[in-house]
C-alpha positions as CSV (number, residue, x, y, z in Angstrom):
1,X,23.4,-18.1,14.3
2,X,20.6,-19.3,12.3
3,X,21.3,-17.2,9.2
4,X,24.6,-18.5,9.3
5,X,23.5,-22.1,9.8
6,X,21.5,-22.1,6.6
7,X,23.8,-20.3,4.6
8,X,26.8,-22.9,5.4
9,X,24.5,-25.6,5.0
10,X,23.1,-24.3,1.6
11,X,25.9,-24.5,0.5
12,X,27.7,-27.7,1.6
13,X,25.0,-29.9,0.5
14,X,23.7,-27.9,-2.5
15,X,23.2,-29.6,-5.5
16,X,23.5,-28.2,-9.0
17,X,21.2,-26.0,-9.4
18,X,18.5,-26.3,-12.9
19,X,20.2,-24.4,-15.3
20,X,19.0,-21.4,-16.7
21,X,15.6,-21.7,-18.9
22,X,17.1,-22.2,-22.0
23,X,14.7,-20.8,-25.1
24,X,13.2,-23.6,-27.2
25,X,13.4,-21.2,-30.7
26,X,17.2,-20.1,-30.7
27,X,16.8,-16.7,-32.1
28,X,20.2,-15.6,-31.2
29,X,23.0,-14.6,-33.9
30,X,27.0,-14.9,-34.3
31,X,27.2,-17.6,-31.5
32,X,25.0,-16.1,-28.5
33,X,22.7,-18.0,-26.1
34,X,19.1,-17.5,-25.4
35,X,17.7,-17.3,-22.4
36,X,14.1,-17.1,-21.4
37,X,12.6,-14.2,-19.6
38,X,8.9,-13.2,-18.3
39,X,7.4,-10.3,-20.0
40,X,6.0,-9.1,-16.4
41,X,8.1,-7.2,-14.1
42,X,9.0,-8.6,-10.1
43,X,6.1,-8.6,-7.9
44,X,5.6,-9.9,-4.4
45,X,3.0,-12.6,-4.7
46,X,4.1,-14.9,-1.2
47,X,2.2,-13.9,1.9
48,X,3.8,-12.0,4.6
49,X,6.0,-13.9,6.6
50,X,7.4,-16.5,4.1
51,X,10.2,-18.0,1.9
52,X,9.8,-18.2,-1.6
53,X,11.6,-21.0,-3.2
54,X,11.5,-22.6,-6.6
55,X,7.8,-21.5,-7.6
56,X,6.5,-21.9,-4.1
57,X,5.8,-19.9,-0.4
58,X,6.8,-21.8,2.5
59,X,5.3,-20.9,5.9
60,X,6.6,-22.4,9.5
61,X,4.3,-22.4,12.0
62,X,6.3,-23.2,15.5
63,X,3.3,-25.3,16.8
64,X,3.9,-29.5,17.7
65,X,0.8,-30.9,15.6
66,X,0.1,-34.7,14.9
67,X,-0.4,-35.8,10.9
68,X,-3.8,-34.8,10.8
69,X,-3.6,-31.6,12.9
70,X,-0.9,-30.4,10.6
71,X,-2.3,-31.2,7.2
72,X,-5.6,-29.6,8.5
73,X,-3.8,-26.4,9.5
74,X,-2.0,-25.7,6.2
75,X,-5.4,-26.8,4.6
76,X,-7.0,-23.6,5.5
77,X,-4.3,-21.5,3.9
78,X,-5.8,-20.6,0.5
79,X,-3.7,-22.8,-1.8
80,X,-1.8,-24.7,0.8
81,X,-0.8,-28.2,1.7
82,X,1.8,-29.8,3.8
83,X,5.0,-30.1,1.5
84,X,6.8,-33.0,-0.4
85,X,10.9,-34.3,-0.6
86,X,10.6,-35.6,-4.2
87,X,13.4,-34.1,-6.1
88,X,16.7,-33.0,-5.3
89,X,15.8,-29.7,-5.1
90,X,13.9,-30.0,-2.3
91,X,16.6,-32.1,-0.7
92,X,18.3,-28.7,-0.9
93,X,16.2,-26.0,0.3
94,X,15.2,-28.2,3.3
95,X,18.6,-29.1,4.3
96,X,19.1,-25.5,4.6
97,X,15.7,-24.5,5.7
98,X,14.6,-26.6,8.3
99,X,18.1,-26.8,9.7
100,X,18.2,-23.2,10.0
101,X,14.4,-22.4,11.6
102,X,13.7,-25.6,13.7
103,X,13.6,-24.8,17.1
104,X,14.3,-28.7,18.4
105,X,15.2,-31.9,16.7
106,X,11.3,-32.9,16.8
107,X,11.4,-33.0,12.6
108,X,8.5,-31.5,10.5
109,X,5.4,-33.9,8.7
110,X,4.9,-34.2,4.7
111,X,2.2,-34.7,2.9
112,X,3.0,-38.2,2.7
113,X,1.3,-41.3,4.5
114,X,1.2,-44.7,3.9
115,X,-1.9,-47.1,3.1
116,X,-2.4,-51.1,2.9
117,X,-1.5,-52.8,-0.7
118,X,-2.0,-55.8,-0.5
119,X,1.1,-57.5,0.6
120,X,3.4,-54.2,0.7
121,X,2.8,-50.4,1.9
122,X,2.2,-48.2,-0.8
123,X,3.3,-43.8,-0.2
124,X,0.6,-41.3,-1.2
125,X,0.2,-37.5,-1.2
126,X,-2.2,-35.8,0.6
127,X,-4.4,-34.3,-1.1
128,X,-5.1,-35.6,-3.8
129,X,-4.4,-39.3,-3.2
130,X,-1.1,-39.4,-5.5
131,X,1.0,-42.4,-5.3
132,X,4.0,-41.3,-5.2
133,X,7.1,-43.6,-7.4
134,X,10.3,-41.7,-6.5
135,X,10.9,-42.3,-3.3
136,X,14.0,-41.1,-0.9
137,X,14.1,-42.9,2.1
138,X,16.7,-42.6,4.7
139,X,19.0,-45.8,5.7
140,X,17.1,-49.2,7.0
141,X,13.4,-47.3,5.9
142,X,10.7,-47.6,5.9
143,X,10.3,-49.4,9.1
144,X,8.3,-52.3,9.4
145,X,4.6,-52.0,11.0
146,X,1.5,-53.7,11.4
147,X,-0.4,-51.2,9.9
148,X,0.4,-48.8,7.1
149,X,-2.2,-46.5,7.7
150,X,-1.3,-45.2,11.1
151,X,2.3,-44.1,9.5
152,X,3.3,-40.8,8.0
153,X,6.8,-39.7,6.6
154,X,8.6,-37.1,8.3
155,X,12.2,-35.2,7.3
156,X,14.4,-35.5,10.2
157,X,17.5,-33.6,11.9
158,X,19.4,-37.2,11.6
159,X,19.7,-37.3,8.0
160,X,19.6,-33.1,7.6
161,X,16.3,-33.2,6.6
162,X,17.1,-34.4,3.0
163,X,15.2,-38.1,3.2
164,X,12.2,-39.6,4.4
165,X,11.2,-41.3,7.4
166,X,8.6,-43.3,8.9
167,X,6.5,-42.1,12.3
168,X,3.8,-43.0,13.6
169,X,1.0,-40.2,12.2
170,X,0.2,-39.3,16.3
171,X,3.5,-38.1,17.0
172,X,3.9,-34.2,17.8
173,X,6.1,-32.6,14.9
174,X,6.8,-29.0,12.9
175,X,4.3,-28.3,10.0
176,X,6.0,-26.6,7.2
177,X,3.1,-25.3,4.3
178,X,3.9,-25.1,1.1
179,X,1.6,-22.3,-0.7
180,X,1.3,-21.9,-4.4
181,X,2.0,-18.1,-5.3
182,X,-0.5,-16.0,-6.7
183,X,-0.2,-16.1,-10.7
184,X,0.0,-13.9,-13.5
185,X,-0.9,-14.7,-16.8
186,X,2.8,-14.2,-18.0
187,X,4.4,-14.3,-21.6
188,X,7.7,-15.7,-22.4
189,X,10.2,-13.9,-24.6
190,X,13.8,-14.9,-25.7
191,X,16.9,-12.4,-24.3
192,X,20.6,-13.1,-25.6
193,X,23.8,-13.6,-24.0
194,X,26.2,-12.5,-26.2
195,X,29.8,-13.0,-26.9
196,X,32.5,-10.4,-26.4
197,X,32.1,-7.9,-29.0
198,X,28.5,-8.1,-30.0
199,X,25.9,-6.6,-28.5
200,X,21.8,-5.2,-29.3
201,X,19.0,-7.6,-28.6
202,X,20.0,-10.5,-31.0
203,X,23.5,-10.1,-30.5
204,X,23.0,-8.4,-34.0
205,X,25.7,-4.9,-33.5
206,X,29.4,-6.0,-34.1
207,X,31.4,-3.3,-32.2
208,X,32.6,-2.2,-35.4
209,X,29.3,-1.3,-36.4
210,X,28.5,0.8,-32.8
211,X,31.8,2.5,-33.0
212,X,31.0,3.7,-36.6
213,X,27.6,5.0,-35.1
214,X,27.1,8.2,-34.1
215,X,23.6,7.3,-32.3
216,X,25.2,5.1,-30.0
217,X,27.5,5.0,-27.3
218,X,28.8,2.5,-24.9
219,X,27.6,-0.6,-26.1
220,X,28.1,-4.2,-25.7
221,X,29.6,-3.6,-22.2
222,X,28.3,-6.0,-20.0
223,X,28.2,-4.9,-16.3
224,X,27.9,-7.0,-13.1
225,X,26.7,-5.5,-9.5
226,X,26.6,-7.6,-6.4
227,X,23.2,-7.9,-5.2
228,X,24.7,-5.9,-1.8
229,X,25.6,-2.7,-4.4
230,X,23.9,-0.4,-6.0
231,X,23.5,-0.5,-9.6
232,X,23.9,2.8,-11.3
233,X,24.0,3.4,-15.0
234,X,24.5,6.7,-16.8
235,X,24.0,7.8,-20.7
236,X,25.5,10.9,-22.4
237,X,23.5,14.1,-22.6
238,X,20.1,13.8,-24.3
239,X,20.6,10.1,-24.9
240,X,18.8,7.3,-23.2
241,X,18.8,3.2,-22.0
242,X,17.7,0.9,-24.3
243,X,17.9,-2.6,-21.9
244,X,19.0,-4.8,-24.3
245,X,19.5,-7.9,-21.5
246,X,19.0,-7.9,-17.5
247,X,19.2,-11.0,-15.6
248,X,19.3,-10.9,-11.5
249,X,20.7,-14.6,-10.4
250,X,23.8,-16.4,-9.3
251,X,26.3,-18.9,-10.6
252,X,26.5,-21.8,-8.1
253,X,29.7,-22.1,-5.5
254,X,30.5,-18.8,-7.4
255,X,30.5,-15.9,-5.0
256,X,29.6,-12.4,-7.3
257,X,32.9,-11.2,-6.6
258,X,33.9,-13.7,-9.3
259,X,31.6,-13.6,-11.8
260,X,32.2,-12.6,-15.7
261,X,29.1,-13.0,-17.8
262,X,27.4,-16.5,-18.9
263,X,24.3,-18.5,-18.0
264,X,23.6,-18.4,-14.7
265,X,22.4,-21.7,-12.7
266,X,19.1,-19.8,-10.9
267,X,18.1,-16.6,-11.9
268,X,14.5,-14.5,-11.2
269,X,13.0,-14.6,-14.5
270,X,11.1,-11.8,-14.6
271,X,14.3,-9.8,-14.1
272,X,14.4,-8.3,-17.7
273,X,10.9,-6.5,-17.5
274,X,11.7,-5.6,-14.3
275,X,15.0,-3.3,-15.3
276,X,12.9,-2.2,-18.7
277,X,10.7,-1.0,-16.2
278,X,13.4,0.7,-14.0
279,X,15.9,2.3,-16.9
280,X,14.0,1.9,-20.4
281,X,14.0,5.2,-22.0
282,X,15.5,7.4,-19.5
283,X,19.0,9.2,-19.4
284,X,20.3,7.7,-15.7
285,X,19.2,4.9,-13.9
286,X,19.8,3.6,-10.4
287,X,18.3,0.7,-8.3
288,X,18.9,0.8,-4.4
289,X,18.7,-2.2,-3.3
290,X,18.4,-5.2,-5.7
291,X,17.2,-8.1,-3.3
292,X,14.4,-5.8,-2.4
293,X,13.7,-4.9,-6.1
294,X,13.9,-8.7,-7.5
295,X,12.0,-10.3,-4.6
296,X,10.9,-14.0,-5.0
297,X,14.6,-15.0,-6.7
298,X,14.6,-18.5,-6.2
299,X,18.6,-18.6,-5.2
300,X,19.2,-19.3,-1.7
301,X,22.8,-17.8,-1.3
302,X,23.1,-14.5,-1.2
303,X,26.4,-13.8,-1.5
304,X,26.1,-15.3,-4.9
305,X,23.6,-13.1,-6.3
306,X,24.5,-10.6,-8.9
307,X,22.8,-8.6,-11.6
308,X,24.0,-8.7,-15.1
309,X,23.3,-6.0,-17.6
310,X,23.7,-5.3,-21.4
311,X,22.7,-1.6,-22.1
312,X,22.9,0.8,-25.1
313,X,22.7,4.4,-25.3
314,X,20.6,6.2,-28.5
315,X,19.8,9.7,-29.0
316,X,16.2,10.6,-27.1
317,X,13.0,10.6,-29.0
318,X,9.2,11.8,-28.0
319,X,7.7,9.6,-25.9
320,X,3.8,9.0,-26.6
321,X,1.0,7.8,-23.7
322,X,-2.2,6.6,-24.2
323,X,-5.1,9.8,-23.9
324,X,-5.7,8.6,-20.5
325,X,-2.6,8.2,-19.1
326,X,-0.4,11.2,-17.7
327,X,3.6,11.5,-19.3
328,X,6.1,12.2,-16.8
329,X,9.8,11.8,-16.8
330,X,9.8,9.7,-19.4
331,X,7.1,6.9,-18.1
332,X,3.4,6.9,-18.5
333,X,1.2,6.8,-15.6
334,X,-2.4,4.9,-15.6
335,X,-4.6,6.1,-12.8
336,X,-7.8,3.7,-12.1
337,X,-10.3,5.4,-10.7
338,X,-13.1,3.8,-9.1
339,X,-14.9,5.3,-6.3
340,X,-16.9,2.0,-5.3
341,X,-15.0,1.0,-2.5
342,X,-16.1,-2.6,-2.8
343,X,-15.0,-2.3,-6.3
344,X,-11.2,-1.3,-5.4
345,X,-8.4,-3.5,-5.5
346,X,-6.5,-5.1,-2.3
347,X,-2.2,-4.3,-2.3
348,X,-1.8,-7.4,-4.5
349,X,-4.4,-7.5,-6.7
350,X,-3.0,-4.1,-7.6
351,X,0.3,-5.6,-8.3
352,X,-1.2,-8.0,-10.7
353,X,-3.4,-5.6,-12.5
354,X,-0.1,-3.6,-13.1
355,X,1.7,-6.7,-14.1
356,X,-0.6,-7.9,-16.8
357,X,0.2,-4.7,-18.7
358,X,3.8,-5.0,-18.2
359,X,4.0,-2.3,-15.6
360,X,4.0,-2.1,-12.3
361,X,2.7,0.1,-9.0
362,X,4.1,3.6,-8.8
363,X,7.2,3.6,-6.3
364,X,8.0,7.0,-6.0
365,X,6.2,10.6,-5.9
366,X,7.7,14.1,-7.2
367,X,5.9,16.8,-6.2
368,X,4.6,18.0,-9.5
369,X,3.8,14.4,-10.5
370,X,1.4,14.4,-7.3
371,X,0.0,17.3,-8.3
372,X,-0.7,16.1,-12.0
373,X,-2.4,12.7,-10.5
374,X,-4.7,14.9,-7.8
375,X,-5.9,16.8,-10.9
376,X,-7.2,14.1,-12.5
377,X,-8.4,12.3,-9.6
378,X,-10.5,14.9,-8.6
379,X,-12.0,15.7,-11.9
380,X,-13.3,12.5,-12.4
381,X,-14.6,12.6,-8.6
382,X,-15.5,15.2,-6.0
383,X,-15.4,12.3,-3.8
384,X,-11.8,11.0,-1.8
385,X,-9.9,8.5,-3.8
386,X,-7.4,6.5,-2.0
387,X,-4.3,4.5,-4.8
388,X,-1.7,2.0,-4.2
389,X,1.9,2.8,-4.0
390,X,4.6,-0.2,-4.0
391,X,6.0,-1.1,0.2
392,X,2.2,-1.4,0.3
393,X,1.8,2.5,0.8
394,X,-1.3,4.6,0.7
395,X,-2.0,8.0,-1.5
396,X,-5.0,9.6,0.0
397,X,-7.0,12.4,-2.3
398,X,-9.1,14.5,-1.2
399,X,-11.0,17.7,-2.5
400,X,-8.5,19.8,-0.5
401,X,-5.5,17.4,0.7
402,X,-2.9,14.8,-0.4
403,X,-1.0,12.8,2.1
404,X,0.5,9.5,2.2
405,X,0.3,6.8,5.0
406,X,1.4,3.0,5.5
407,X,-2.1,0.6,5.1
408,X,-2.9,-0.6,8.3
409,X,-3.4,-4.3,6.5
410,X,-2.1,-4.7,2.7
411,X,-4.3,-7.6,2.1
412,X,-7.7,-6.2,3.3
413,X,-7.5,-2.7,2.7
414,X,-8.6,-1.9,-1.0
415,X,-7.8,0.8,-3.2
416,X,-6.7,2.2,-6.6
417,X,-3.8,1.1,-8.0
418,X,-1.4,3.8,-10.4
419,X,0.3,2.3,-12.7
420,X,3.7,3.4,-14.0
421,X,4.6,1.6,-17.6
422,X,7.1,2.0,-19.9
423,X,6.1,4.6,-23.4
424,X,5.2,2.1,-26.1
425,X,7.3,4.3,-28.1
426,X,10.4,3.2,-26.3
427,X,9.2,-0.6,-26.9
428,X,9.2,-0.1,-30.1
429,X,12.4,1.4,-30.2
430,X,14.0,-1.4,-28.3
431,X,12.6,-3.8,-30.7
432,X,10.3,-7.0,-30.8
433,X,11.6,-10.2,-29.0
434,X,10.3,-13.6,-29.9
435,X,7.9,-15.4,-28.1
436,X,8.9,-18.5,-25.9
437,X,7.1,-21.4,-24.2
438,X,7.0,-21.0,-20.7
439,X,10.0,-22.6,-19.0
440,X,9.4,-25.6,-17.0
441,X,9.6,-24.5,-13.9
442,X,6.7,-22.1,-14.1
443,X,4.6,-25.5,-14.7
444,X,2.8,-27.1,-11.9
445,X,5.4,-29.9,-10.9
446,X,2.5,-31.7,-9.1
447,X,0.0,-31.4,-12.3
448,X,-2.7,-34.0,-11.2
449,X,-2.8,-35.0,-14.8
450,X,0.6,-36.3,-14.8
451,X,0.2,-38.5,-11.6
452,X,-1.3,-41.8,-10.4
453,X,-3.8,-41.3,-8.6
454,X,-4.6,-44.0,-5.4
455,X,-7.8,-45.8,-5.5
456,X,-8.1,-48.2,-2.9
457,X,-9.4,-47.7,0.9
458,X,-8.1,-44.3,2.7
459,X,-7.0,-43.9,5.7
């Protein structure tokens, strides 16, 4: 009942979604469309138990608190503070949110209170004192009191939970946190959307061109899979992928089942280093599940998520690894090795180190490929080694066993991460991309430097 309830309310009172990250340099040819894309692939960087939207984690906790109970709770959450309502957006995802989770019609505090000025209530934003100039209050509010400083706003089941209300700051309501992510330091390239009958990076290869060439096959086909399909993709015989675009997304009111290629409204832009990642370099390709491999998608329908593709196929070429590194199928593995325990890495911090290099943790094991990583584990140690595998899986080396095992707690247990990446021979071959700025979005809305900050007596 509840999924349903926040699916049919997501999308009755949806707005328009931003539309996609545009690039700022267009660097696309013959008419195509440049869209921006994150040069690190998907990782999961919310905390355990909650919803990513638009940049952010949101965690319910199912506990009545007062104001000051409530900011205090999410206050102890590393990078936590009782949420806003001050765009449309976030009209949006609580209409569908709150509606979905809440328990009773008791509503759920923001970080807003109010404060004497003078002869008028001003709204600030807790923390950080911000007075806050867009304001969406519901019908006949803000009420009228005797003193500002004992109210708070709340978002309420009256109005859907899409504008603000004033409560006194000791009633009992819902705290919702809002949790910044942990970040990467990402890069920002341009991919192109191209027309029919032009394909490669730039939208550069006219199919008259491809079917005059004898290295390529099947090019310029887009293809669409429903986030509920797999996606499976196949070159000839001693050819492989070169990932020319990827995007994972939706199209709003547009259920995948409809789709044909073009700018989608929301899409998880670190999709394209995700599928290089994935397909890059290799003769077949096939991802399982793809709400499970593009987590953190900030599109709140599901039935409206698809993944769009633009491959090529070229004859193979030898890959070449780093000295270090062990070559396998076509991807090069890194293996840190530190036997310092205190040294090691938790399941995220893992991720991250993987991401910065525009890899990401190993996912799956072959036989000889465990083999090949034991070897050089226990030649640079006698001692056991425990790595990271992604679903926050354990590989345990010892002088005279391997197993595997589920960590008994992703963010305290520590450990090695393996990272697989992508031959820098096959970068090469798919080509350089230009360098974007970052898309707005990925910026801080709440930036303190962009915001007024309130100077007169707290309360």
């Amino acid at each position: 009942m509840h999924i349903f309830l926040l699916v049919f309310f997501l999308s009755t009172f949806l707005p328009r979604f931003s539309s996609a990250d545009l690039c700022q340099n267009e660097v696309c040819q013959n008419g195509g469309t440049c869209v921006i894309a994150s040069t690190s692939p998907v990782t999961s960087s919310c905390p355990q138990n909650t919803l990513y939207f638009m940049g952010y984690c949101y965690q319910f906790d199912p506990n009545l608190r007062n104001w000051n109970d409530a900011a205090l709770f999410c206050s102890k959450i590393s990078n936590s503070a009782l949420p806003s309502l001050e765009s449309s957006d976030d009209q949006a995802f609580f209409t569908g949110y709150l509606t979905a989770i809440l328990p009773t019609q008791n509503g759920m505090w923001t970080s807003i209170r109010g404060v004497n000025n003078i002869t008028r209530p001003s709204w600030v934003s807790y923390p950080g004192s911000y007075l806050v100039t867009d304001t969406f209050w519901a019908p006949q509010e803000p009420n009228v009191y005797l003193d500002y400083f004992d109210v708070c706003v709340s978002l309420e089941a009256q109005t859907y939970y899409r504008e603000w209300t004033t409560a006194l700051c000791t009633e009992l309501k819902y705290t919702v946190c809002k949790i910044l992510p942990s970040s990467f330091n990402e890069q920002y390239v341009g991919q192109c959307i191209c027309p029919q009958g032009y394909g490669g990076i730039n939208c550069e290869i006219a199919d008259s061109q491809e079917s005059s060439s004898s290295q390529s096959q099947n090019q310029n086909q887009n293809q669409i899979t429903c986030a509920r399909r797999e996606f499976q993709y196949t070159c000839p015989q001693n050819q492989s992928i070169i990932v020319d675009f990827a995007s994972f997304g939706a199209k709003e009111r547009s259920n995948c089942g409809q789709q044909t290629s073009g700018v989608q409204t929301c899409s998880n832009v670190n999709s394209l280093q995700t599928v290089i990642n994935l397909c890059q370099g290799l003769q077949s390709c096939q991802i399982q599940n793809l709400t499970d491999t593009f987590k953190n998608t900030p599109c709140p329908v599901n039935d409206e998520l698809f993944l769009e593709t633009r491959f090529r196929c070229q004859d193979e070429t030898p890959i070449s690894c780093q000295n270090n590194e062990i070559t396998y199928n076509g991807r090069c593995y890194n293996l840190l090795l530190e036997t310092n325990t205190k040294k090691q890495k938790t399941f995220e911090q893992s991720q991250e180190y993987c991401a910065q290099s525009g890899g990401q943790l190993i996912s799956s094991l072959s036989p000889d490929l465990q083999n090949q990583i034991a070897r050089k584990a226990r030649s640079a140690s006698k001692k056991p080694i425990d790595f990271w595998l992604a679903n926050c899986q354990l590989l345990e080396i010892s002088s005279s066993d391997i197993s595997t095992s589920n960590s008994t707690s992703c963010t305290k247990d520590q450990a090695n991460p393996i990272c697989s990446t992508v031959p820098q021979s096959e970068i090469v071959k798919n080509g350089q991309r230009t360098t974007q700025s970052a898309p707005p979005n990925s910026v801080n809305k709440e930036d303190s430097q962009s915001r007024q900050v309130y100077t007169g007596t707290q309360p």
